[in-house]
N, C-alpha and C positions, 0 to 999 in steps of 0.2 A: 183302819180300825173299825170292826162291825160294831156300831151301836146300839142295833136294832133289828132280829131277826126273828118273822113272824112263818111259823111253819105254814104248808099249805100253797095249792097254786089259789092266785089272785089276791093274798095278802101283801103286806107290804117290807121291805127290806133298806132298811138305811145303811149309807157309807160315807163314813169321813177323809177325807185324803187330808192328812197333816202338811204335807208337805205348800198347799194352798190353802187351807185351811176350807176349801169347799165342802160344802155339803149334796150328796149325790143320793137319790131318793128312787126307786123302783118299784113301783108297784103296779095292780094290772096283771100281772103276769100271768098268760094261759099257754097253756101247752095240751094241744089236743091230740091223740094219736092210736089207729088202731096197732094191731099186734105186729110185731117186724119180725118179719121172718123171713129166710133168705130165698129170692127167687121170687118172691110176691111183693107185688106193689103196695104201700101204704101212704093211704093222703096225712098231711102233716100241717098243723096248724099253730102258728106259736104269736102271742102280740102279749106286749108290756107298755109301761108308759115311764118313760125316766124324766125325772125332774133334778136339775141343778141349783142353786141357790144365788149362786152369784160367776156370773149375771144371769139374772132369771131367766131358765131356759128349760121347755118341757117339751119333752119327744116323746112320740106315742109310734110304735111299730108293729105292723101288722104282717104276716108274712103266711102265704100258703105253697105249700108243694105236694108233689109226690116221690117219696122214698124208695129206690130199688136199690138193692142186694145182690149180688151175683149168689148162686149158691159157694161157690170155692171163694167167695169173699175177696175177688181181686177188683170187683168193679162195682161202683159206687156211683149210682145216679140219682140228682133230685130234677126232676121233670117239669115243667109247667110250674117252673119255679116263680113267685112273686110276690115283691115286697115293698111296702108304701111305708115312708114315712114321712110324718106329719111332724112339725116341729113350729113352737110360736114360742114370742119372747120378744119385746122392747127393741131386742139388738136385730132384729128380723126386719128384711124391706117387708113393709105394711103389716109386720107384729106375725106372720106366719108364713110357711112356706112346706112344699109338698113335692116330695121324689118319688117316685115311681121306678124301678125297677124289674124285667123278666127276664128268663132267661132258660137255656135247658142245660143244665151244669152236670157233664162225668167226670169220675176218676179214674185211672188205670193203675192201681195202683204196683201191679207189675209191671208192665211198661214206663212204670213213673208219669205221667202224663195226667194234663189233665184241660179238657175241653167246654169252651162256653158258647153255644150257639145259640141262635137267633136272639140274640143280648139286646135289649131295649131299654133304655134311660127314655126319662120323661121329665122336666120339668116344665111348670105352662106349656107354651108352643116350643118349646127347643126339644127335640127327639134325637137319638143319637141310637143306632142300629148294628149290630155285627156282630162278628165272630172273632174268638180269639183261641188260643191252645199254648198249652207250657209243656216245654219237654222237658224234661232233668229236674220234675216240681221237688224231690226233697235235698238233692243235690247243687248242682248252680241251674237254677231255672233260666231256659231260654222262652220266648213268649213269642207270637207270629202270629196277626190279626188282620182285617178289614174293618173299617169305622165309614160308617156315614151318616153326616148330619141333615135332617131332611129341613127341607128352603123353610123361613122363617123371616118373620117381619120384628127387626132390632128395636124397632120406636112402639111397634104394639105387645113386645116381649116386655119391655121395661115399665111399661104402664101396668100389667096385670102383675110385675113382684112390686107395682106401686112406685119405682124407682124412677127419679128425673128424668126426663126426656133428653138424648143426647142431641145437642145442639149442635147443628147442622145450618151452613149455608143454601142450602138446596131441600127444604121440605118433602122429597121425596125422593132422597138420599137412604139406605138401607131397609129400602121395604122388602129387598130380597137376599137372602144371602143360604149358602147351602155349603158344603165341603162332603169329601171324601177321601180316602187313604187307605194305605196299607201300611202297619205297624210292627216291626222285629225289634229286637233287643235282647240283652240280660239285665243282673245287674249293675252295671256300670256303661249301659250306652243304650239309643235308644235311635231310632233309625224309622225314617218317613219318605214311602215311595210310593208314586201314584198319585203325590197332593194335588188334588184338584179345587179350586175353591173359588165360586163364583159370589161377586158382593155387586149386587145391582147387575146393570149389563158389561161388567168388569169380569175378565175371565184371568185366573192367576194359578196354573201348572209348576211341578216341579220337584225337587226332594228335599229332604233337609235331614239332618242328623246332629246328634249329640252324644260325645264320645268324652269318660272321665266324670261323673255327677260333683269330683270335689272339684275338678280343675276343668270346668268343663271346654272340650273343645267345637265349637260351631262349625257346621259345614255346611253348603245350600248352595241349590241351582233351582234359579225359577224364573218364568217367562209371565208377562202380563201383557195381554192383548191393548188395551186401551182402556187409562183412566183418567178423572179429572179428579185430581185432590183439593181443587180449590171448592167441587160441590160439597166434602166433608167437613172443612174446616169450619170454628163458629163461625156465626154470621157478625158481620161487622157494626157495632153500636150507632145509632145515630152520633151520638158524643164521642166517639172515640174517633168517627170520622171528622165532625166537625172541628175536633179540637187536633187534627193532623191536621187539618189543612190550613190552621192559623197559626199554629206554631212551629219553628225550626225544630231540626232534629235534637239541638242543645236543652229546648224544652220540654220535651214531652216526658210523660211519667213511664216511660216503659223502665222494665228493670235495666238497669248497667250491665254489660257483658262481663262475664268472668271465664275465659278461656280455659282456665286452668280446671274450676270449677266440674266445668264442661264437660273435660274431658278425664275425669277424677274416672268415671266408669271405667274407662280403656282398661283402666293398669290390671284389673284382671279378665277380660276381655279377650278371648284366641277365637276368633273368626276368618272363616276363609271361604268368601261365596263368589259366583257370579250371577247376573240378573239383567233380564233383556226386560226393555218397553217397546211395544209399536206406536203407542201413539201417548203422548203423557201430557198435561196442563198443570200448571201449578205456578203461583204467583201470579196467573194472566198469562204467561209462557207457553207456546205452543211445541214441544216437539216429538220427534219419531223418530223411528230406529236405533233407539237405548242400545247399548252394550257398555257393560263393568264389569270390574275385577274387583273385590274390594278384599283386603286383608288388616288384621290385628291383632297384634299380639305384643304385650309387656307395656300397653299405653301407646305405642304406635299404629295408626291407622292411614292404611296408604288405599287411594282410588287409583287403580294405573292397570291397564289402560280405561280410558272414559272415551266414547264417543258417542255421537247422534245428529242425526238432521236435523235442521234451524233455521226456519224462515229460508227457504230456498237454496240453501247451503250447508255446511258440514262443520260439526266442531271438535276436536281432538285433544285431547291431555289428559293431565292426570294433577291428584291433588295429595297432597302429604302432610299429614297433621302431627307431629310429637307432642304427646301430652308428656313423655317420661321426660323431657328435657325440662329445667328450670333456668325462664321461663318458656313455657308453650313454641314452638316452632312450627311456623307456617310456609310452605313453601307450594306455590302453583304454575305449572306451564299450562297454557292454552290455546290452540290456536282455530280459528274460523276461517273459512274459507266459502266464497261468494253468496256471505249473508247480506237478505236486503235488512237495511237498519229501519226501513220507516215503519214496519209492520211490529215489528222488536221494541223499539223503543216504544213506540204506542203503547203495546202490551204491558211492558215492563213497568213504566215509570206515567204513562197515559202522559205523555210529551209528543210534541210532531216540530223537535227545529231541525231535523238532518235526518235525510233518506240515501237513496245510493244503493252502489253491491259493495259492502265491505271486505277487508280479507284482512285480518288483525292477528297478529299476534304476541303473546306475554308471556315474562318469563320472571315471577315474581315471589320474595321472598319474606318473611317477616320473622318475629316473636313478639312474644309480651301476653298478659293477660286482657287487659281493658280494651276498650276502642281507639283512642288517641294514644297507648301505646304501638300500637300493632299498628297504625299512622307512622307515628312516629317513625317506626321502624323498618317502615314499606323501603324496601329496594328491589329494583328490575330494568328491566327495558320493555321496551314498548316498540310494534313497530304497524304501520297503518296504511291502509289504501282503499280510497271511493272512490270509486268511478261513480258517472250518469246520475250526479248528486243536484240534491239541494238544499240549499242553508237558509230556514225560518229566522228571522227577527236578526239577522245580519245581511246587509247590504252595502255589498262593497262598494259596486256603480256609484250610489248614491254620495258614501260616504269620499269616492274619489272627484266624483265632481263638485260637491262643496268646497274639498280642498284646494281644487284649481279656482275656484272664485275667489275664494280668501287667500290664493295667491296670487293672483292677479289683482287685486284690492290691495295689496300690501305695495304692488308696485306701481299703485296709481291709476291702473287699467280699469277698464270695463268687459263684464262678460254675459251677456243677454241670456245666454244657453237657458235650458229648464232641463233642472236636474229630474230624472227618474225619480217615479213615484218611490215609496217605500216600502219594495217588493223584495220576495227571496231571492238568494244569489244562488245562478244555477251554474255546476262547473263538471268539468268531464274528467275531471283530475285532483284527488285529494290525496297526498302523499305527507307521510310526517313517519320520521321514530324518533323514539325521546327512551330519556335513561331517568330514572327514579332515584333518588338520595335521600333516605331520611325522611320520607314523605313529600318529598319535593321533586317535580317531575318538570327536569327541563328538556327543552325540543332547539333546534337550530337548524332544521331541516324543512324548513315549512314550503310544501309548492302544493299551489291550487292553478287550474287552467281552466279559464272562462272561455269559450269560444264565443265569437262576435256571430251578428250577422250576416258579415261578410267571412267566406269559409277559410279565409288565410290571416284572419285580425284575432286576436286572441287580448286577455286580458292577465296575465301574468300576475301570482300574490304568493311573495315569500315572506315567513315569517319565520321569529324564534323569541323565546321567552321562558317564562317560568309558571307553573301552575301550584300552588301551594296547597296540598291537602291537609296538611293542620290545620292552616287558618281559613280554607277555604277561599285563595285570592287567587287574582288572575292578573299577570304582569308580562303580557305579551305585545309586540310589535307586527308589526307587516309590512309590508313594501310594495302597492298598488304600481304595476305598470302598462301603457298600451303595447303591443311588439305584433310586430308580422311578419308570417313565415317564409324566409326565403323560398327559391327554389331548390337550394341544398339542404334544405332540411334545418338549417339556422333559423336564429330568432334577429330581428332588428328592432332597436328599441324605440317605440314613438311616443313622443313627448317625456315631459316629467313625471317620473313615478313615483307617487303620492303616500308616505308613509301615513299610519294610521297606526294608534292605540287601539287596545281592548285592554281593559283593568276594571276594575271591582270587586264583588263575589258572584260564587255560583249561580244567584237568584236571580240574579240583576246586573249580568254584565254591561261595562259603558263601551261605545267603538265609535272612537271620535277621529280626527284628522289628527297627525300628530304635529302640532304649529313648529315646536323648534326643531325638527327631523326636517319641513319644508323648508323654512330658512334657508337653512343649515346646506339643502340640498340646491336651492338657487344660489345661494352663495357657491357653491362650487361649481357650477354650471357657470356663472359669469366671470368667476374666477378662470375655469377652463378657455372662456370664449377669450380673455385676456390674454393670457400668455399661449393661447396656441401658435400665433404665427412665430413668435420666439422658440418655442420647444419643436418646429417644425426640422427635418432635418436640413442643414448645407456640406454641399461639397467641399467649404471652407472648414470644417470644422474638424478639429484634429481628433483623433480616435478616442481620447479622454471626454471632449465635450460631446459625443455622439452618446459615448456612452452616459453620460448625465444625462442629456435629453432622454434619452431611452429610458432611464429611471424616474424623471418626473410624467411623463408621457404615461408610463405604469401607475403611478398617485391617480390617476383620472379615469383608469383602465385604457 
């Protein structure tokens, strides 16, 4: 609805929009221009000031060019085209803000075409450069450009539109960053070849497309030379660290996970990319030679295949997330092969109790939404191998020769020995795989081998128990024993071999001697040394009683 119409250029012109009930205000307006006439150039000068009311917003446009004409009127050029505008308002970072635009714009309009060269965008330091052209402009326009954004400092970009500093762990984290591309499409897809895009000393190649703008479908291949994402993330609060490191993970205020949540985005999500690293950091994580596959579509997002080197070794799988299922559906294979753990877990968790060459692998599944569900509902197998290892704040030596003095005390005896200080246990053999139920991961398969000093003594340690991931406990056994290697390749057993607990939790495992497993195991030792000469076999003994003996003789091994 005109409210208000003042004849004349630089008067003033009001307008209502009912529909918002805004009020849009124009005034300013000049229009400068010689005579136009065809075949001859004419400079052209036009600026107005628009004002909005709610929310108070005032644009002021200034704009020069020059006007050509073909004589037969099929082409249409505005030359040394250039237009600034200036806009302030409340809702503006620091109340105003200033685009700049040039360009050399034809039309063909017999050829239907229509070309924009040497295009420049300006806003503060962000520059943006190129050329573009549309074929089929009044029909279905196709478009076919180059863009380039000239290098640019992100923390001194945000300071002049006045705008927060992005918080960065690294201070001197995006002081450079630049891109470049090639642009095609129509309208319903849009196509990026050439991407090149350098952030700091981080180089990232590649293409990417969008195909469908209702339904859109993603597609992308890109390569990243080496980055470290832990220099962009915030930096860590004094307090937020302090208060991790005194309280459990029960405690802490982070938010509660909601998987479902999470993955609400997926359901209309069709992506289909892959993407190389050479060198990547994140979490403290060191590694290199990235390769993925990543797909999704309808809420399902699959990573398959995944691999990369890892601490001196190689890791492979893949990972599968259903958001469309109720609830959420997790399912991971993974497996590593001759990863050192001591450099790893350093990294990872900043812990040093086990080093070695690992070779692990999982095969593991879940649902749920929360964290203690998706516990809850952990199943898999597990299966594990260290060599040339060593175990920080457990020591088995130790904990076997307490056991033999408090066995030998219980029968009366004396044992002078001095047990081993309270050092790591070092072993050339760590072997275990366990099955996962419900969050609860048991094992029965425990063999560690300690070699002795002497190159044929060895220290044998089998275990098996339960490790409880809900409640975070530990309800495992072992079986310390001395053995020496035949010359066939056999083991013979010497002395008692000294079972031992580990129970607690996580934080503060205990690894005590196990007192009624020793009993339990001299009592069958004295027991065996008793009825051996009777379970020996005789030629008196008729084929019934041989075979008894044969079956108690088996009771003892």
């Amino acid at each position: 609805r005109d409210v208000e119409r003042s004849r004349g250029l630089g008067d003033v012109y009001k307008r209502q929009d009912l529909t918002s009930q805004t009020d849009v205000t124009v005034s300013d307006f000049n229009l400068r221009s010689g005579a136009i006439l065809p075949g001859e150039p004419v400079k052209i000068a036009i600026g107005a000031a628009i004002e909005v009311a709610e929310p108070a917003l005032t644009t002021h446009i200034d704009s020069e060019s020059t006007l050509e004409i073909s004589n037969d009127f099929e082409r249409i050029a505005l030359n040394q085209f250039d237009l600034t505008v200036t806009a302030t308002g409340d809702t503006l970072p620091g109340g105003e803000l200033s685009v700049n635009l040039s360009a050399e714009l034809a039309a063909d309009l017999k050829a239907d075409t229509l070309t924009i060269d040497q295009l420049q965008l300006k806003l503060a330091s962000l520059s943006l450069n190129g050329d573009i052209s549309v074929a089929q402009l009044s029909q279905a326009p196709e478009f076919n450009g180059s863009f380039k954004i000239a290098s640019f400092n992100a923390q001194k970009l945000m300071a002049t539109l006045k705008l927060p500093p992005i918080e960065t762990a690294d201070d001197a984290a995006l002081e450079k960053l630049t891109a470049g591309f090639q642009v095609s499409g129509n309208d319903n897809q849009i196509k990026l070849d050439a991407l090149s895009i350098r952030v700091d000393q981080t180089a990232i190649d590649g293409q990417a497309s969008i195909i469908n703008f209702e339904r859109p479908a993603i597609r992308f291949q890109l390569a990243i030379d080496a980055i470290d994402l832990d220099r962009y993330l915030p930096p860590a609060s004094e307090s937020s660290t302090s208060d991790a490191s005194q309280s459990t993970g029960a405690e802490t205020n982070e938010e509660a996970l909601n998987l479902g949540e999470s993955l609400a985005a997926l359901a209309t999500l069709n992506l289909n990319g892959s993407l190389t690293i050479g060198e990547l950091t994140a979490a403290g994580i060191k590694t290199s030679d990235i390769s993925l596959t990543v797909k999704a579509d309808q809420g399902h997002l699959q990573v398959d295949p995944f691999s990369a080197s890892l601490y001196e070794g190689k890791i492979d799988g893949s990972v599968d997330l259903n958001g469309a299922k109720t609830p959420p559906q997790v399912a991971i294979t993974q497996s590593l092969t001759g990863v050192s753990l001591a450099p790893l877990i350093k990294d990872l968790a900043n812990v040093n109790q086990i080093s070695g060459t690992a070779n692990i692998s999982t095969t593991l599944s879940t649902r749920g939404n929360q964290t203690d569900e998706l516990t809850r509902n952990l199943n898999g197998q597990l299966k594990l191998e260290i060599t040339d290892g060593l175990l920080q704040e457990i020591n088995v030596d130790r904990s076997v020769c307490l056991a033999r003095q408090g066995l030998k005390s219980i029968s009366g005896a004396t044992d002078e020995a001095v047990c081993p200080e309270d050092e790591p246990t070092r072993f050339t053999v760590f072997e275990a795989s366990a099955s996962v139920v419900n969050g609860v991961l048991s094992n029965k398969d425990l063999f560690i081998e300690q070699q002795r000093s002497d190159p044929d003594k060895f220290l044998h340690i089998k275990g098996d128990g339960q490790v409880d991931l809900n409640q975070q406990q530990i309800d495992y056994r072992v079986t310390a024993g001395s053995v020496e290697k035949l010359a066939d390749g056999s083991y013979k057993q010497r002395g008692t071999a000294i079972p031992v607990k580990i129970s607690g939790n996580f934080d503060s495992p205990r690894v005590l001697p196990d007192v009624s497993g020793l009993v339990k195991s001299e009592a069958k030792s004295k027991l065996k040394e008793k009825l051996a000469p009777k379970l020996a076999p005789s030629d008196d003994d008729s084929p019934e009683d041989q075979l008894k003996k044969q079956l108690l003789r088996g009771l003892f091994n």
